[in-house]
C-alpha positions in Angstrom: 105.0 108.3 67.6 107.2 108.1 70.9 106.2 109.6 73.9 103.4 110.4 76.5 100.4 111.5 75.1 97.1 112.1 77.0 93.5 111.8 74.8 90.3 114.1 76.3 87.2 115.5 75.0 83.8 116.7 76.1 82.1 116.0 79.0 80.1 113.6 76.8 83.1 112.3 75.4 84.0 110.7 79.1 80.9 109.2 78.8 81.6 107.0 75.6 82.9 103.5 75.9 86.0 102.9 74.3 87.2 99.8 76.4 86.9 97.1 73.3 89.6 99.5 71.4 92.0 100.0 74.2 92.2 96.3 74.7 92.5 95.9 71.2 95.7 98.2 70.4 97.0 96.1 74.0 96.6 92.7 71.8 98.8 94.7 69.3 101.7 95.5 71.8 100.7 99.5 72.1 100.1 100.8 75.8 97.0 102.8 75.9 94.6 103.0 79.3 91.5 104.4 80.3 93.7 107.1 82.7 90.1 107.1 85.0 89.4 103.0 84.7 85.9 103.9 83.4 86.9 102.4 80.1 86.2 105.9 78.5 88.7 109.1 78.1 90.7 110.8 79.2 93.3 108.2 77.4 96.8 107.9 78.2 99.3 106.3 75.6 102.7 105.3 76.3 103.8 105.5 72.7 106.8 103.7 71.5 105.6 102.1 68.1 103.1 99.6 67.3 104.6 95.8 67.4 101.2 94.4 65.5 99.8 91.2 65.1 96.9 89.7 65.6 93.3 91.4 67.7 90.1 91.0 68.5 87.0 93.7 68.8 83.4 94.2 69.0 81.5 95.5 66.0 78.3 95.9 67.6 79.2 99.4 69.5 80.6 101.1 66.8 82.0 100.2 63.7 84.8 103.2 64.4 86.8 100.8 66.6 87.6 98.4 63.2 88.2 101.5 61.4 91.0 102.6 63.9 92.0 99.5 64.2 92.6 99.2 59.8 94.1 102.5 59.7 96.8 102.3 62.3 97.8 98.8 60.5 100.4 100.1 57.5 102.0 101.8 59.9 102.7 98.3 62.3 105.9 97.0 62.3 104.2 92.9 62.0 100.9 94.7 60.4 97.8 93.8 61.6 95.2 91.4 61.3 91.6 92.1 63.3 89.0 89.3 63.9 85.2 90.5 64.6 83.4 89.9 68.1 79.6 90.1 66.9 78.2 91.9 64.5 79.5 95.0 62.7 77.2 98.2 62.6 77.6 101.1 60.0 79.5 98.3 57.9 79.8 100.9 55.2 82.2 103.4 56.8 84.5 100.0 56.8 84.3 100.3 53.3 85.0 103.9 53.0 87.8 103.0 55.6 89.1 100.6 53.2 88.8 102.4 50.1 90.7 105.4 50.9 93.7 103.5 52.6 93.9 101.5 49.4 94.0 104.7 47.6 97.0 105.9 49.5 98.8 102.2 49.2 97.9 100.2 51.8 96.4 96.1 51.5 93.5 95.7 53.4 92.5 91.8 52.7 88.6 90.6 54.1 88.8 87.2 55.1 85.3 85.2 55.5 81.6 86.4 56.7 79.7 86.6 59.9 81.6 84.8 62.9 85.0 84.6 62.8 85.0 87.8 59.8 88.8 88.8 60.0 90.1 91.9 58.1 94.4 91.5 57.5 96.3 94.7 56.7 99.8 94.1 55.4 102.7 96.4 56.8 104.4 98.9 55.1 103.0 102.8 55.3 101.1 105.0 53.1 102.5 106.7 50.0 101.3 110.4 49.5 98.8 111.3 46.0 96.5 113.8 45.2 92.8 112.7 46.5 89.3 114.1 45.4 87.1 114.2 48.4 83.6 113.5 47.9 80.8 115.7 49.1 80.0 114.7 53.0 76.8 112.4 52.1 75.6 112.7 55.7 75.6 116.3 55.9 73.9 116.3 52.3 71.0 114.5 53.9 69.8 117.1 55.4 69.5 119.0 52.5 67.5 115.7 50.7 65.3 115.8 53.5 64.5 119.5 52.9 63.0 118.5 49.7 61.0 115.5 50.9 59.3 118.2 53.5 58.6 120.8 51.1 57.8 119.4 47.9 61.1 120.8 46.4 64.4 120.2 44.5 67.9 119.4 46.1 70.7 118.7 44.0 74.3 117.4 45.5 77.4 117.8 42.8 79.5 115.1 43.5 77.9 112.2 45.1 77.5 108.9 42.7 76.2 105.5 42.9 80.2 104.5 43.0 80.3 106.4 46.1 81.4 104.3 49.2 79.4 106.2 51.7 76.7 104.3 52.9 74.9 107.0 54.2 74.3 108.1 50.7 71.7 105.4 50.7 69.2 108.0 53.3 68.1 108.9 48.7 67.1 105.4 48.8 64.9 105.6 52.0 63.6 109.0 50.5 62.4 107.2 47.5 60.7 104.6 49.4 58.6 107.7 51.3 57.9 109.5 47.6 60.3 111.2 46.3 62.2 111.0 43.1 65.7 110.4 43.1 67.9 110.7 40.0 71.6 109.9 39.5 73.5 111.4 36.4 77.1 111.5 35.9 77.6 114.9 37.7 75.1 114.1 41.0 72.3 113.4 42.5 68.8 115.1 42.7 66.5 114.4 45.0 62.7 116.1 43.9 59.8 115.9 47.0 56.7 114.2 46.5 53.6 115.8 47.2 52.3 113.6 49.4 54.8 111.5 52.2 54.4 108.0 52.6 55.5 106.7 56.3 58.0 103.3 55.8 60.1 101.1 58.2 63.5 100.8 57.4 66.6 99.3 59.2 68.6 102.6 59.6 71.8 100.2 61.3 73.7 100.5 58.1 73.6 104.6 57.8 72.6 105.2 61.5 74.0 108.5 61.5 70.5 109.9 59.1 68.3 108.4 61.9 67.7 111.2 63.2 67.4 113.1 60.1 64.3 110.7 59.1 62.6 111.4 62.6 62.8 115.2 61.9 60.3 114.2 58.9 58.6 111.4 60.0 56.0 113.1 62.0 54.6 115.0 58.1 54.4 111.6 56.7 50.5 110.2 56.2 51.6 106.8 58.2 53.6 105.9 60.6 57.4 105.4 60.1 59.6 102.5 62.0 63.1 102.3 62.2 65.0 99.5 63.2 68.8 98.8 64.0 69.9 101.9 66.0 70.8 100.5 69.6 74.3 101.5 69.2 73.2 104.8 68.4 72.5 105.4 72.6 76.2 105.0 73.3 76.9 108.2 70.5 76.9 112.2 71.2 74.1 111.4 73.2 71.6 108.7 73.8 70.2 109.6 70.4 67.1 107.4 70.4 65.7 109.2 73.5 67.1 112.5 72.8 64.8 112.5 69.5 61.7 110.6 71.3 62.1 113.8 74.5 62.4 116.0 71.7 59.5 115.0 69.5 56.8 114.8 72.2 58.2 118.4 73.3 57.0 119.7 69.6 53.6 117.6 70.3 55.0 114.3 67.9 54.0 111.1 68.9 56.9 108.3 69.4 57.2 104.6 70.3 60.8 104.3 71.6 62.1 100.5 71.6 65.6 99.4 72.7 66.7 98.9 68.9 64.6 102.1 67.2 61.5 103.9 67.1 58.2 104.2 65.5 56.9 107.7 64.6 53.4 108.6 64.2 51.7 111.5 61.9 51.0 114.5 64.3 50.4 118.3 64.3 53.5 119.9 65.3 53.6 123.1 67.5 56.9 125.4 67.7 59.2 125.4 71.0 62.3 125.3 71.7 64.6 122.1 71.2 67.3 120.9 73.2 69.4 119.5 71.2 72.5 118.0 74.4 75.8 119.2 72.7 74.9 116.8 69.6 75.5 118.2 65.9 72.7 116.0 64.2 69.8 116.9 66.8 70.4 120.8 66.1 71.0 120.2 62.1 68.0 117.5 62.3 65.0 119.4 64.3 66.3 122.5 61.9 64.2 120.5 59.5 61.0 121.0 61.4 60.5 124.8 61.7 60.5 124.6 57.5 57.0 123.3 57.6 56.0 124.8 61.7 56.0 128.0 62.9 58.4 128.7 66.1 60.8 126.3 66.2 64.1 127.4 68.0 66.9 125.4 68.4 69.1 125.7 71.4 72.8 125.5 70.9 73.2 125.8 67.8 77.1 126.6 67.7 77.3 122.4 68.3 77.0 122.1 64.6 80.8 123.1 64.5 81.7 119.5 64.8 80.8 118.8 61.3 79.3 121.5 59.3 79.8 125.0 61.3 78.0 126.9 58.3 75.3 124.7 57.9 72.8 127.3 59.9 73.8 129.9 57.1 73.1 127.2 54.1 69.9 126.3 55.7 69.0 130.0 55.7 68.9 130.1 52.6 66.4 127.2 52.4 64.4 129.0 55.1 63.9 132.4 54.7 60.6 132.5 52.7 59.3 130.5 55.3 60.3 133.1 58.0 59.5 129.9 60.5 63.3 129.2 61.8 64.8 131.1 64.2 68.4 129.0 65.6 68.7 130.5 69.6 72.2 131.1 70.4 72.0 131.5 74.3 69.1 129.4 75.2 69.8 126.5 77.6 70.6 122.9 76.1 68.2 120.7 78.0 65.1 123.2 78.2 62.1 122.1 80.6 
């Protein structure tokens, strides 16, 4: 593009470090700066073109920096080649990243493993097609969860074991807790188990269920640990104690640790949960009020980021139970 363009979001959005990709896209020629100096938005880009070349950029804070970094490459005059700093979290969504440029005609070329992993993009653009997008794994996990906590069915059209989207792999952890999980040509069905084991995983690959696995943890009949998640504090929230606040406000009992947590079996009570702007707390603790009684969840209308209906699908799910109740005008950080 040419021009001045300025970049804002949320309140929690100015919170969010973004410093490792502005310096990036300043190793590739492009003029982009923290407008504040904070090394978070508001972002102001002076946007001529992008010259290209060679970068450098952390993996370990999110793997969404790489991702920016592959897509804007096709479109660099010199294309782009990007060496890792560290390692690289949520590894899969590089994958999807990749596999959905190639489909539209770029060349993304991996070059080695662990330090001094490089990933070169070749110039030359996109060409237009037709696409099928998959269902949204993440969003389905939810759903697979619902079955692990009540001993029933959930079936997703659409999702494979050719997908590229790690988070599809939250079945996996599911069958490690009990539950049967069964791919066909059409999809993927997830059954509950009547009885849910506890397990310790390392979430750092599909982060983004974390907190989908901590809305169920507390039902399982030993504790569950999960590893990997420190990048997860720089995200909507500080997610690892957003769920641990959140958890001992419904009664739960939590070990919180720099990297993860460790969840214990508890009694639940109802009450209301904060869930501080963040789309996967409110979708997440929904979870909850299908096995306890009284469980509101503030905010609701955050859910827009990603799945606006998904209060209305979960209904459906719910309404035997007559246990949810989503709170539209309750505070976000309740005492």
């Amino acid at each position: 593009g040419q021009g001045r363009f300025v970049l804002d979001g949320t309140p929690r959005m100015r919170q969010r470090p973004i410093a490792p990709l502005l310096d990036a896209l300043a190793q590739l020629g492009a003029a982009a700066q923290s407008r504040d100096g904070t090394g978070c938005p508001p972002v102001v880009v002076e946007a001529g073109g992008l010259p290209g070349g060679e970068c450098a950029v952390r993996g370990d804070l999110s793997s969404q920096f790489l991702s920016a970094l592959l897509m804007a490459g096709p479109c660099a005059a010199r294309g782009v080649t990007v060496r890792l700093i560290g390692e690289l979290v949520s590894r899969p969504f590089v994958g999807t990243t990749r596999a959905v440029m190639e489909a539209f005609g770029a060349t993304v070329r991996p070059e080695g493993d662990g330090a001094g992993e490089r990933f070169v993009v070749e110039p030359g653009g996109y060409r237009g097609r037709d696409y099928a997008i998959e269902p949204d794994a993440t969003a389905a996990s939810y759903f697979f969860a619902a079955a692990a906590l009540t001993g029933g069915t959930v079936r997703v059209s659409g999702l494979g074991r050719d997908s590229t989207q790690g988070d599809l792999a939250f079945v996996d952890v599911l069958a490690g807790m009990g539950c049967a999980v069964e791919f066909d040509a059409e999809g993927v069905t997830v059954r509950g188990p009547a009885r849910l084991a506890g397990i310790d995983v390392d979430l750092g690959p599909l982060s983004d269920t974390a907190q989908t696995l901590a809305a169920i943890a507390p039902f399982a009949d030993g504790p569950t640990t999960m590893r990997g998640l420190a990048h997860t504090r720089h995200q909507e929230t500080d997610r690892l104690a957003a769920v641990t606040t959140e958890l001992r406000r419904l009664g739960g009992r939590v070990d919180e640790r720099a990297d993860g947590l460790t969840i214990y079996p508890a009694a639940l009570r109802g009450g209301t949960v904060a869930t501080y702007d963040d789309h996967r707390m409110a979708m997440s603790f929904a979870l909850i009020g299908l096995r306890i009684p009284g469980v509101r969840i503030a905010d609701p209308g955050c859910v827009a980021k990603t799945f606006p209906d998904f209060f209305a699908r979960f209904a459906a799910l719910s309404v035997e139970r007559g246990s949810f109740a989503p709170l539209e005008d309750t505070p976000r950080n309740p005492e």
